[in-house]
C-alpha positions in Angstrom: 106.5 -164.7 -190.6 105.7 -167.6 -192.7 102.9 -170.2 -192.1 102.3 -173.1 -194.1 98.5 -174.9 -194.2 98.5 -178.0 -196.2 94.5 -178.6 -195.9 93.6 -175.3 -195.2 89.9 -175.9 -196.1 88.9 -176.6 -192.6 90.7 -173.4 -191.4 88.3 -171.4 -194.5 85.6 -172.8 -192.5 86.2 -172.0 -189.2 86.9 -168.3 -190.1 83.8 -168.1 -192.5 81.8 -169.6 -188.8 83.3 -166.8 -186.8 82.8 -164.1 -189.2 79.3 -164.1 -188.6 79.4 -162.9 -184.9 82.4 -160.8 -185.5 83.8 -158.0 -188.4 87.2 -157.5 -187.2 89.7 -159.5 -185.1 93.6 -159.2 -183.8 95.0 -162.7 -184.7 98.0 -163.7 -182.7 100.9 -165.6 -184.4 103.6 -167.2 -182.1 106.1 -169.8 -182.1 103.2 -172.1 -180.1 100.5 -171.6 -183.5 97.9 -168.9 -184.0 95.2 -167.9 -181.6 92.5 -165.0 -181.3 90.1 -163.9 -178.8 87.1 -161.8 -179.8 83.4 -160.3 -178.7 80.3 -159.6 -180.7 79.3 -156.3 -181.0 76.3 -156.9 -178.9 78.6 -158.4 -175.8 76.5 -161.6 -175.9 78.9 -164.2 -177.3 82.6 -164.5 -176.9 85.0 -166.8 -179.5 87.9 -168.5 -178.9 90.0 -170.4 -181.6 93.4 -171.9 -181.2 95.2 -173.1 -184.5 98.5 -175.3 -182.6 102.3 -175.3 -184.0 101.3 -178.9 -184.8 98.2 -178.0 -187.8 100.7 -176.3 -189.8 103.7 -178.1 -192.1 105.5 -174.8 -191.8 105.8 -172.2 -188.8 108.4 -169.5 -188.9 107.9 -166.7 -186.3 110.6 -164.6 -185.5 108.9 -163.0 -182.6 105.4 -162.6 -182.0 103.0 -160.9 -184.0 100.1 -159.7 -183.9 97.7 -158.5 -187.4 94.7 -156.8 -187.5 92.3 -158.3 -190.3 89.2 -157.6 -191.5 87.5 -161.5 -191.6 85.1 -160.0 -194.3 88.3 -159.7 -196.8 89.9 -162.8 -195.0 86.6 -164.8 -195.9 86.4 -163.7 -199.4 90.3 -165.0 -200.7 89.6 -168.1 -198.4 86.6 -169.2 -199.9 88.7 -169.6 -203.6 90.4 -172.4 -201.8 90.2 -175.6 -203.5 89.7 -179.3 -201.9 93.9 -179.8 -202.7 95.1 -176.2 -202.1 98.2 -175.5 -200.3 97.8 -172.0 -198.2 101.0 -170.0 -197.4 100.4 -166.8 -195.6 103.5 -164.5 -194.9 103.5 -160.7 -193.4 105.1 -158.0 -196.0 105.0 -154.8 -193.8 101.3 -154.1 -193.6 100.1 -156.5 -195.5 99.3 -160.2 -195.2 100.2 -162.2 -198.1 98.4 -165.3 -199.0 99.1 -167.7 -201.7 96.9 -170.6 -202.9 98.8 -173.1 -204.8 97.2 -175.0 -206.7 97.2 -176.2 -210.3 97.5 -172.5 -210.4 99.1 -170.5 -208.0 97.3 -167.4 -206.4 98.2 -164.4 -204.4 96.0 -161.7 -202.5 97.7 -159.4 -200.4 95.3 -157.9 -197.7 96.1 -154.9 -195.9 96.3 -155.4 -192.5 94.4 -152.9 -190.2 94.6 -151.1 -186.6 92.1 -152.8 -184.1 92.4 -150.5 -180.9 90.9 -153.0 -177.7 92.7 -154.3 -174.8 94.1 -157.8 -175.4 91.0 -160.0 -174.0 91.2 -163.3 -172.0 88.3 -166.2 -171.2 86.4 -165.7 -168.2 87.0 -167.8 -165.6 83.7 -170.1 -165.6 82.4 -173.3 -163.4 79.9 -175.0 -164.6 77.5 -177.2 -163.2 76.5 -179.0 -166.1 78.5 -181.0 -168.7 77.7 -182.8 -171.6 79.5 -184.7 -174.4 77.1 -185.7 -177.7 77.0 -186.1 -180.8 77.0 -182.6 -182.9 74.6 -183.8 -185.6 72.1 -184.5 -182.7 72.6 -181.0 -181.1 72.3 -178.7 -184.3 69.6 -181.0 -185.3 67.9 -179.9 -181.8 68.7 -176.1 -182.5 67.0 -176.0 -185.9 63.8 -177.5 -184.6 63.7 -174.9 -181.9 64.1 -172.1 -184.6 60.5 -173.6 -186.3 58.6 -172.6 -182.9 60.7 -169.3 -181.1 63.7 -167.4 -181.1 65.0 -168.9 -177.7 65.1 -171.8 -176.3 66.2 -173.5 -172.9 68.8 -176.2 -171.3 67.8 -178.0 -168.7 70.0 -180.8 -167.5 69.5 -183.7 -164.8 71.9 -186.2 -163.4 70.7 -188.8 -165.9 69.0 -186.6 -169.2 69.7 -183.3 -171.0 66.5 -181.4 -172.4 66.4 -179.0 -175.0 62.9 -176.9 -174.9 61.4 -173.7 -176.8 57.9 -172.4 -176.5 56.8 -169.5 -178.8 53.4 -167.8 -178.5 51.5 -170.8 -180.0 53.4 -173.5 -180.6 56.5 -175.4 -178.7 59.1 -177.7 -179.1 61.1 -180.7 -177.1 64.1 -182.7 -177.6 65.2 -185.4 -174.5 68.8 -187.1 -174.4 69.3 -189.8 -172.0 72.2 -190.6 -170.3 73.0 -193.8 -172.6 73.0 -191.0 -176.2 75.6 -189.0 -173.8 78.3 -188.1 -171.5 76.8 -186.0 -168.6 78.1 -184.9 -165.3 75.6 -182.8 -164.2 73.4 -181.3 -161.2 69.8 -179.6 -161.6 70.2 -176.8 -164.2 68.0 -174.4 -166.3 69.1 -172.1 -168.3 67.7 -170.3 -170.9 70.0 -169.0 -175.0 69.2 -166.9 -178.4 68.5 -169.2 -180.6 69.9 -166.4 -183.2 73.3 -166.8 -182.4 73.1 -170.8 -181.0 72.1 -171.0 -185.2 75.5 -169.4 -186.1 77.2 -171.1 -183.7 76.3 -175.1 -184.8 77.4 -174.6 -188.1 81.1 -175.4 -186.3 79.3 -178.8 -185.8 80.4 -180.0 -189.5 84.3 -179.7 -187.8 84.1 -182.5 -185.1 81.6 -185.8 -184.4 81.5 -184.3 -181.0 80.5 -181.5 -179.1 81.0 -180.1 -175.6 77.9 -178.1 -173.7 79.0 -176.5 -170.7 76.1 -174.4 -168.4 74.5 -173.6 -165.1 71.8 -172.3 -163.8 70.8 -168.9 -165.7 74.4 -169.1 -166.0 76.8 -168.6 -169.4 76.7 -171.3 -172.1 80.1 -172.7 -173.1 80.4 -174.7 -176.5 83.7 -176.3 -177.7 84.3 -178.3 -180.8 87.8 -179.8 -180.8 90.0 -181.7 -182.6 93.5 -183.0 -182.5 94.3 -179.8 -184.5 91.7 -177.4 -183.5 90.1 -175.5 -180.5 87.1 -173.4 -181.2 84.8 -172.9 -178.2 81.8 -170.1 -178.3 80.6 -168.5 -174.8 76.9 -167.3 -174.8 75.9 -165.2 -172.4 72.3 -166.4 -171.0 68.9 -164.9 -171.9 67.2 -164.0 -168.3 63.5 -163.3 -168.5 60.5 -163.3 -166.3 58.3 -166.4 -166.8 55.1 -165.5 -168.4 
């Protein structure tokens, strides 16, 4: 297995974004790219990222593998990637190697580990609401709910998406009409942890766009793609009794 990144910053990135909801992961390698699938320990949120044959300058996969890595470990050799680093990773046995050429070329060798869990899939979902914008205008949105509560709510109309949070005291509002967005949408409320919606925007810095996909007290599908990229993030919903 030999896998070739030219501008390999954006892929430090992404896994430095998902290694805050998750510790461990089984990464997929295949002719087609490299893929995983993976829950929070909690059950609340599920990622999905998708690496294609086409992001790397080199693929070589003999037959598909799959490698068990701690994203901790993964994170730290990643994060000594420069701005012009080259990343080559290969598989020696149980270990993934990974060189960073640079002015100076670096290797790490990580030992892969054993991740027992039945291989998962996406849920089948059908939304009700869906919305295009712009992703600085959404994680702006986020971080003023976090000044006011620790949850906040969707509420979507044919014509304008809301984003509301109301803590003990004090509250918070944000209104997007149909000419700042994409909508196709029918009546929907539904209501997310701003906790992980904060870990999730900072995937907004990949893509000038971002997907919102929900329903009525219904799961909460966000995807930031790119020519080269799919990374979506499923949020379960957070059902409570109105005060």
């Amino acid at each position: 297995m030999l896998l070739k990144l030219e501008h390999p910053k954006i892929f430090s990135d992404i896994i430095s974004i998902i290694s805050e909801l998750v510790n461990e992961v089984r990464i997929k390698v295949n002719n087609q790219g490299m893929n995983l699938i993976a829950i929070d320990p909690a059950n609340v949120a599920m990622i999905s990222f998708k690496l294609p044959a086409s992001a790397f300058s080199e693929l070589e996969v003999e037959k598909e593998e799959i490698l068990g890595i701690s994203l901790d470990s993964l994170k730290s050799v990643l994060r000594r990637i420069r701005v012009r680093s080259v990343l080559i990773i290969t598989k020696q046995e149980n270990e993934l190697r990974l060189e960073i050429v640079d002015r100076i070329k670096k290797e790490f060798n990580l030992s892969l580990i054993d991740i027992e869990s039945e291989e998962k899939e996406l849920p089948n979902l059908e939304f009700t609401s869906k919305i295009e914008m712009a992703s600085v205008d959404f994680a702006e949105s986020i971080e003023d709910c976090m000044v006011v509560a620790d949850s906040c709510s969707f509420i979507a109309e044919p014509n304008k998406f809301l984003i509301k949070a109301k803590g003990s005291l004090n509250s918070f509002k944000s209104e997007f009409s149909s000419d700042e967005l994409n909508i196709e949408s029918q009546k929907a409320v539904s209501k997310y942890s701003l906790e992980y919606l904060q870990k999730m925007i900072k995937a907004t810095k990949i893509t000038d766009k971002i997907k919102i996909n929900f329903g009525i007290d219904y799961p909460l599908k966000l995807e930031f793609n790119t020519p080269f990229i799919e990374l979506s993030f499923i949020l379960a919903p957070r059902v409570e009794t109105e005060d």
